[in-house]
Each structure stands twice: as structure tokens, then as C-alpha cells.
N, C-alpha and C positions, 0 to 999 in steps of 0.2 A: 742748217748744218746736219751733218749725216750721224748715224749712229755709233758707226765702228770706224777705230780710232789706232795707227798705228801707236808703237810704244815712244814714238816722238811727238805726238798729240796729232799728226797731220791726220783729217779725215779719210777715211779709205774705202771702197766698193766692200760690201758683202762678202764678194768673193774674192778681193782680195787679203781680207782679213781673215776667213779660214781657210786659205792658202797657206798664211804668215803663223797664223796661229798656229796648226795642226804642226808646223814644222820645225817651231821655234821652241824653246825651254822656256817656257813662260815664269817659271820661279825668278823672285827678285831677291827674296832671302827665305830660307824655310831650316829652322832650327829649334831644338827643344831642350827646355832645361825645367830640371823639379819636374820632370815629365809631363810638362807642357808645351805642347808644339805653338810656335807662332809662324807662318807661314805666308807670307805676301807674293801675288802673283800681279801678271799683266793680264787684265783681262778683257781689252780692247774696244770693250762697250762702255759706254757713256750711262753710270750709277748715279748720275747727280737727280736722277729723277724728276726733271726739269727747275730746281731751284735757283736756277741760274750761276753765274763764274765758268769758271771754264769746266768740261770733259774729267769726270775724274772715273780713270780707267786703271786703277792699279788698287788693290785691295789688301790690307794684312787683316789674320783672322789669328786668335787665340783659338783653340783644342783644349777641354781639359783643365781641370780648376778650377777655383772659384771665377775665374772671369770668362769662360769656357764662353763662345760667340762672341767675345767681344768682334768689333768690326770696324776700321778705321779707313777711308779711301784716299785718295789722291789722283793729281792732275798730270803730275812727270815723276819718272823715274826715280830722278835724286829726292824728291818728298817721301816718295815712296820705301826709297833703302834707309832716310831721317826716319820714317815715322816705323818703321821696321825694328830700327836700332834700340829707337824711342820704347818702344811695348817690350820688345826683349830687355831691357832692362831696368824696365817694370816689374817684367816677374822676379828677375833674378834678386829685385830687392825687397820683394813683399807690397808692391805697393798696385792702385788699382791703373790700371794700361788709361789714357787717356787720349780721345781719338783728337784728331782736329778740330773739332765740331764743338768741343766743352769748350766752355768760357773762363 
């Protein structure tokens, strides 16, 4: 399987993915409260770093605060804008953002 992944998971050429990328708004959700940005893009490469499951090409990132880099990924969009939703209000209640990955 290839590397670059449109935002509907289908594999795609190189250069059709910095075609799509460079032209597309890659934000899924980018918002900040208590002045902390949380920020989830489509970033069309395959992050799973070979541990197998599917392609997770979508990333949220905390800015700022105690949980500043947090990092959480996903495989489609709709995980993505969940696990988006999921960390933002996290912060908004004090608590720590918890990726997919904790047990």
C-alpha cells in the first residue's frame, strides 16, 4: 500500500496528493480556549508508522498548556472531527486530552 492517502482513505500517487493538498484547506477543526490552540489537520501521509490497522492520516495537536504536544491521530475524518471535539473539551474542563491509543 502507498503512502499518501486522500482524506477518504483511498491511496493516491505523490503527486496527486500535493496537488490535493497544496489546494485544499486541510483544517478539520482548529480552535482555542484558556488559550490553548487545539488544532486537527488532514495530513494525507500514513503516521501509523507501520504498526499495522489502517492509514491514520488525520492528526489533532494541543499548543500551549500543561498538555502542550499532546498528539492524537486517526484513520477518517469523522474520528478525526470525534477526537477533535473529544480534546477540546478536555481542555475546556481541566482534564488531561486523551489520544486513542490510552487504554
Amino acid at each position: 500500500m502507498g503512502d499518501y492517502y486522500a482524506r477518504t482513505g483511498e491511496p493516491m500517487t505523490l503527486k496527486e496528493w500535493a496537488t490535493t493538498f497544496e489546494a485544499d484547506d486541510n483544517h478539520v477543526g482548529d480552535d482555542t480556549v484558556k488559550g490553548v490552540r487545539v488544532s486537527t489537520v488532514y495530513l494525507g501521509l500514513d503516521h501509523s508508522f507501520g504498526m499495522g490497522g489502517p492509514p491514520l492520516i488525520f492528526e489533532t495537536m494541543v499548543f500551549g498548556g500543561p498538555h502542550d504536544q499532546h498528539t492524537a491521530r486517526y484513520a477518517t475524518e469523522e474520528q478525526a472531527r470525534d477526537g477533535h471535539a473529544r480534546v477540546l473539551a478536555a481542555i475546556r474542563e481541566g482534564r488531561e486530552p486523551r489520544s486513542d491509543f490510552d487504554a
